[in-house]
DRENVEXTOR-373766 format. One record per residue (C-alpha): residue in three letters; residue number from 1; x, y, z. Coordinates in steps of 0.02 Angstrom, whole numbers, plus 50000, padded with zeros to 5 digits. Layout:
BEGIN
(vexpa "Ala" NUM (X Y Z));
...
This chain:
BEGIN
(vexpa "Unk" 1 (50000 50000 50000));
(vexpa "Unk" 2 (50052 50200 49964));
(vexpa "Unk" 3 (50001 50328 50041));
(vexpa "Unk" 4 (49963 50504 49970));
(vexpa "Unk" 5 (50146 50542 49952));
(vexpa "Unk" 6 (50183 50404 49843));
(vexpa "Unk" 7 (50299 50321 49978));
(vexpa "Unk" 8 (50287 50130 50048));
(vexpa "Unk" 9 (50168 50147 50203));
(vexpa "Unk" 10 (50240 50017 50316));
(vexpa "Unk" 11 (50109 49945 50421));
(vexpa "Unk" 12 (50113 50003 50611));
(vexpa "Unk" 13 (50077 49902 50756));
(vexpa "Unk" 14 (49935 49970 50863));
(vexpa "Unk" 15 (49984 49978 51064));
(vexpa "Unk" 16 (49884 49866 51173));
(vexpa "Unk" 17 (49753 49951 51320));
(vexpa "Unk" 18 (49894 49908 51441));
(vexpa "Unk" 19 (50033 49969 51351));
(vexpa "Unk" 20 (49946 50127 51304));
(vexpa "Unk" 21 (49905 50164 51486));
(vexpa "Unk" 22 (50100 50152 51540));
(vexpa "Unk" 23 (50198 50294 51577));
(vexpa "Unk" 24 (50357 50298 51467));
(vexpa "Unk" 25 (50524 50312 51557));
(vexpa "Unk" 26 (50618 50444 51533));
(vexpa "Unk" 27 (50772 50418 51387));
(vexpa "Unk" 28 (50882 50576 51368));
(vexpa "Unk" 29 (50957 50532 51224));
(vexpa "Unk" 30 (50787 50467 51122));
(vexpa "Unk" 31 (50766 50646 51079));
(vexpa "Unk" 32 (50877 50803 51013));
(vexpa "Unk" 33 (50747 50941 51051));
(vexpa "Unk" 34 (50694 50937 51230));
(vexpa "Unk" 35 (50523 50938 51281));
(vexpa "Unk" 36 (50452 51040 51434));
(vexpa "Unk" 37 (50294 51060 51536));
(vexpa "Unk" 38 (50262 51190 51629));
(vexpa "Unk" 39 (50081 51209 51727));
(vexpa "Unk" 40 (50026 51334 51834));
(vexpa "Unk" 41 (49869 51223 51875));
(vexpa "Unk" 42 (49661 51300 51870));
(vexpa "Unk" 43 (49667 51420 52030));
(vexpa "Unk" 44 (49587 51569 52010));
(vexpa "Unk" 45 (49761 51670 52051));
(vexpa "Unk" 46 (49877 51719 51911));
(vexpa "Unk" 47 (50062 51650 51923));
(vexpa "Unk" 48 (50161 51780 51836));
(vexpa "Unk" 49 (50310 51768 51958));
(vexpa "Unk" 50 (50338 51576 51871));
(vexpa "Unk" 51 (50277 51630 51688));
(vexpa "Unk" 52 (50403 51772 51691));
(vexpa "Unk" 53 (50558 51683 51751));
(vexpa "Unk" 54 (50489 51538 51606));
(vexpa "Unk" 55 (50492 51684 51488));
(vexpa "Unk" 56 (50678 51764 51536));
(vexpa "Unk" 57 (50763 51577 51545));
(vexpa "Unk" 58 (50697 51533 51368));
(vexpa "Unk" 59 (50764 51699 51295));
(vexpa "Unk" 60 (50928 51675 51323));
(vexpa "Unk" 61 (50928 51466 51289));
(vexpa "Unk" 62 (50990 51436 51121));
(vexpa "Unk" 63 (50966 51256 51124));
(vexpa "Unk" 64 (50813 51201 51048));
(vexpa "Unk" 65 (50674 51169 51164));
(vexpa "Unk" 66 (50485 51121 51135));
(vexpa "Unk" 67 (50366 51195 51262));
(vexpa "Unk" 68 (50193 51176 51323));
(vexpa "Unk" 69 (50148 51286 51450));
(vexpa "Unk" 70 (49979 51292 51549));
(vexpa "Unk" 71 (49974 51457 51604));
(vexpa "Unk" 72 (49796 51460 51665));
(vexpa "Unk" 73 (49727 51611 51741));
(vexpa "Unk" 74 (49899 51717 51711));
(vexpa "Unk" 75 (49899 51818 51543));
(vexpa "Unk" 76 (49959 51710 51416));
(vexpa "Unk" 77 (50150 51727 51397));
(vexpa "Unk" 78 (50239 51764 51212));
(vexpa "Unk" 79 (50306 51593 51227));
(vexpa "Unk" 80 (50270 51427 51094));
(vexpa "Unk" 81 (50163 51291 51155));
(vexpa "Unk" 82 (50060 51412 51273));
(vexpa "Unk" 83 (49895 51380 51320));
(vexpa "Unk" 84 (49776 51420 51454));
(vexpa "Unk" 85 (49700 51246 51521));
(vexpa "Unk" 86 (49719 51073 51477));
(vexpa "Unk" 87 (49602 50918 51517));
(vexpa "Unk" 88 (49640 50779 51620));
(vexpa "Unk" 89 (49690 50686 51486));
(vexpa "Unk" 90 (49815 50827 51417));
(vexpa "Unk" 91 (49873 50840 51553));
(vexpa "Unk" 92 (49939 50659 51557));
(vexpa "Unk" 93 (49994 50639 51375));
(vexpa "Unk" 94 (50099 50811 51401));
(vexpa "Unk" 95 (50180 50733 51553));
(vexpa "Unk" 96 (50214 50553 51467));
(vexpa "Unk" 97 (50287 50655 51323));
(vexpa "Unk" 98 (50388 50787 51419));
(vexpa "Unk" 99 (50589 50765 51479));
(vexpa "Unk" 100 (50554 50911 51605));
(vexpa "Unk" 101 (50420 50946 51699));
(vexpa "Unk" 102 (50389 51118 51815));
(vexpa "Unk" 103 (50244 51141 51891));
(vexpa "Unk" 104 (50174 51245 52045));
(vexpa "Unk" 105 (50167 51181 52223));
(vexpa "Unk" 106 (49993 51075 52202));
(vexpa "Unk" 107 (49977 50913 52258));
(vexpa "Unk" 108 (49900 50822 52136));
(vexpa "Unk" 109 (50014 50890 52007));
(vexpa "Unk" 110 (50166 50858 52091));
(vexpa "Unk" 111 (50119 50662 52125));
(vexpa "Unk" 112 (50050 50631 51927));
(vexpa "Unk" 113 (50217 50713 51869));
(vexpa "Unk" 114 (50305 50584 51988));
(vexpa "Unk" 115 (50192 50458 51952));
(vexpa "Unk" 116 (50256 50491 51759));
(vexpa "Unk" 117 (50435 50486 51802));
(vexpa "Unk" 118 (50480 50643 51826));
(vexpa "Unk" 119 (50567 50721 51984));
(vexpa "Unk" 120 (50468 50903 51972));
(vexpa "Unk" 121 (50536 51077 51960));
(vexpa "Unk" 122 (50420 51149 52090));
(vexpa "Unk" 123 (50393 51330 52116));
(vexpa "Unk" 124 (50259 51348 52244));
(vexpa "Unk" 125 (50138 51480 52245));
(vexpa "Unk" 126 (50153 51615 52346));
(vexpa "Unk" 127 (50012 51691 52446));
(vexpa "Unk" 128 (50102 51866 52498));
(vexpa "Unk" 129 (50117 51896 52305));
(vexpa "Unk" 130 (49919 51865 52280));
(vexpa "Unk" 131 (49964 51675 52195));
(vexpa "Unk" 132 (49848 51596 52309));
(vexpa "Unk" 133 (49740 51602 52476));
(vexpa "Unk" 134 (49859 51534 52580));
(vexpa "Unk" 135 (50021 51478 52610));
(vexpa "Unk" 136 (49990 51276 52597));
(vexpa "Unk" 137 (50110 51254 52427));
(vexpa "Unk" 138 (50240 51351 52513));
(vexpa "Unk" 139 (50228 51209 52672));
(vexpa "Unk" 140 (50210 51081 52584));
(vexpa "Unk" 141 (50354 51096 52428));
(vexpa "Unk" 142 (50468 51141 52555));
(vexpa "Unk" 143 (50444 50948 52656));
(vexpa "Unk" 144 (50450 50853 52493));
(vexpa "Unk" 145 (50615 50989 52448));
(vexpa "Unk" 146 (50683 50935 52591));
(vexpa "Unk" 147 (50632 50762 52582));
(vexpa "Unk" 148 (50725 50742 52413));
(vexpa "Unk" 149 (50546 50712 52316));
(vexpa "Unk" 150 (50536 50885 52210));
(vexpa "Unk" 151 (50675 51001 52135));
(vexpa "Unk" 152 (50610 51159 52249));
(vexpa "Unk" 153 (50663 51324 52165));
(vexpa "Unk" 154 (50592 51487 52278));
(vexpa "Unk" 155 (50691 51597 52165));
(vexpa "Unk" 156 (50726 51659 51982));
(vexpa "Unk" 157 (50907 51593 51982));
(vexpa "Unk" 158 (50860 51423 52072));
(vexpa "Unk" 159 (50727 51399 51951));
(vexpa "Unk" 160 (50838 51442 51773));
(vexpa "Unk" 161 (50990 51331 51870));
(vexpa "Unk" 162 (50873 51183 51862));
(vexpa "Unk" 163 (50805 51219 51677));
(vexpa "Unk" 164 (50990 51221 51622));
(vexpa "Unk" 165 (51062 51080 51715));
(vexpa "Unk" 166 (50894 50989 51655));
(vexpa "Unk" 167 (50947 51052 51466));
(vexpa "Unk" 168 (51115 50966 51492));
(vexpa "Unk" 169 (51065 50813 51569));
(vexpa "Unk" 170 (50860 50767 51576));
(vexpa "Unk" 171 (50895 50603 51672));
(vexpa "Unk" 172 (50935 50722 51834));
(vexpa "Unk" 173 (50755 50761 51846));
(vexpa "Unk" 174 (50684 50573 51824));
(vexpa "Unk" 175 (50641 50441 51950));
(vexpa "Unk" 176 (50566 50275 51910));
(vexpa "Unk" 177 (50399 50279 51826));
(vexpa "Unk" 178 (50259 50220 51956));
(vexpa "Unk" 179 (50112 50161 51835));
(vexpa "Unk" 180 (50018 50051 51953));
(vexpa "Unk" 181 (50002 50233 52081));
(vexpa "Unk" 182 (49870 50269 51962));
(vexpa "Unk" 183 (49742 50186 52069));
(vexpa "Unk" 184 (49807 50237 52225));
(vexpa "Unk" 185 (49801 50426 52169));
(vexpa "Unk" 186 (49644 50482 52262));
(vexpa "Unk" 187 (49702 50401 52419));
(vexpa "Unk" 188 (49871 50491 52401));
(vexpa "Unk" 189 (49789 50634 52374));
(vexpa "Unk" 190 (49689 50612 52513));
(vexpa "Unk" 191 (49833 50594 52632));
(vexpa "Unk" 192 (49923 50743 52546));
(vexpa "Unk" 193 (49773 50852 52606));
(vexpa "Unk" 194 (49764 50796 52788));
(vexpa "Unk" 195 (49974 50826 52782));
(vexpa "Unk" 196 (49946 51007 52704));
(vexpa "Unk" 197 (49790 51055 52818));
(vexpa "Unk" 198 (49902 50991 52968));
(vexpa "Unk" 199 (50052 51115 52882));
(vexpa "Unk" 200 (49929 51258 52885));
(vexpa "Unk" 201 (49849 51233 53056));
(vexpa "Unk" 202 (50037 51236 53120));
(vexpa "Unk" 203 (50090 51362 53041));
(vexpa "Unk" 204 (49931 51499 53091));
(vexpa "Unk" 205 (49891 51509 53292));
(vexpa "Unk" 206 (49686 51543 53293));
(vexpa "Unk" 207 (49634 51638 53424));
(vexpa "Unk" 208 (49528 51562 53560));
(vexpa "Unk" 209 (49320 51595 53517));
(vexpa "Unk" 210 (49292 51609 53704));
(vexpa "Unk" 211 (49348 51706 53853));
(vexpa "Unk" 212 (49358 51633 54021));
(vexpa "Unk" 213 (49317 51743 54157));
(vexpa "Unk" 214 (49315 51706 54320));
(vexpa "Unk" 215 (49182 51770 54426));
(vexpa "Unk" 216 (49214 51840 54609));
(vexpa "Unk" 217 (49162 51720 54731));
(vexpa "Unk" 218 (49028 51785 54867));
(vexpa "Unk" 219 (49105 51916 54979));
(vexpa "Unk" 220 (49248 51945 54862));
(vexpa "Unk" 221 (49225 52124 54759));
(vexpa "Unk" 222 (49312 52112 54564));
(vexpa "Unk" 223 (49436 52185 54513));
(vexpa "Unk" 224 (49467 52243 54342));
């Protein structure tokens, strides 16, 4: 059989359900051009702080690099590849594609990107620069930093020292591929909440709803 251009169309074997389902491992020399992800995830909050550093680091790369970035709610950047939301299913297929992966400080993120292989280039959002409500990515990327589980970058020059190194060598930034999490994921996420509302009932003393006074006791006049 030919196909339109007139060349031999050799016959291609079509990937079993399983197959198809399995994250790929990560091979840094199956590819010349590197691929990154970058996703800023659905909150409402714009991430410029992340988009901007993204935009500065791929200015002065000269290597070539093919980019998808989610930028969500944060003006889209003048950057290839960008694009404001992807579905589930994206979402996946751009992580099993990508040699890099950066992403902000949520949880689910950060475990399918680790789930996928990939040791994530986390910059958590930050809630004193109205990126989020709270100050639960900030907590929680800065355990799994310290833990060894994420590449945590709080600033511009941690951040473009990660993309670069990643440039040179993609296999710093991979971990064994963990297909069979996949079923597992909403308990792990489940456990990642109760660990990040512990982190933020730590980290912020509430006030007591009640006052205890004591009253005088017969006989006894009160002093204020």
């Amino acid at each position: 059989m030919t196909g339109e251009t007139g060349t031999a169309r050799r016959p291609q074997p079509q990937p079993t359900v399983e197959s198809s389902r399995l994250p790929r491992q990560r091979d840094s020399a199956s590819a010349a051009q590197l691929k990154l992800l970058v996703a800023v995830g659905t909150d409402k909050h714009p991430f410029d702080r992340l988009v901007d550093w993204l935009t500065q680091w791929h200015a002065q790369v000269t290597a070539p690099v093919g980019l998808t970035v989610q930028h969500g709610h944060t003006n889209a950047p003048s950057l290839p590849g960008a694009v404001p939301f992807l579905g589930h299913d994206e979402l996946q297929q751009a992580m099993v594609h990508a040699d890099l992966v950066v992403c902000h400080g949520g949880p689910a993120t950060i475990l399918e990107a680790r789930r996928h292989g990939h040791l994530p280039i986390v910059v958590p959002r930050d809630p004193t620069r109205g990126e989020h409500v709270d100050d639960h990515q900030l907590l929680f990327a800065r355990r799994l930093g310290a833990a060894g589980l994420v590449a945590l970058c709080e600033t511009r020059e941690a951040l473009h020292d990660a993309l670069t190194t990643g440039l040179a060598d993609p296999s710093r930034y991979a971990v064994a591929a963990d297909p069979d999490a996949h079923e597992a994921r909403r308990a792990a996420v489940a456990r990642v909440g109760r660990i990040v509302d512990d982190l933020v009932a730590g980290s912020t003393p509430r006030p007591s709803r009640w006052r205890v006074r004591s009253r005088p006791r017969p006989g006894t006049k009160e002093t204020r």
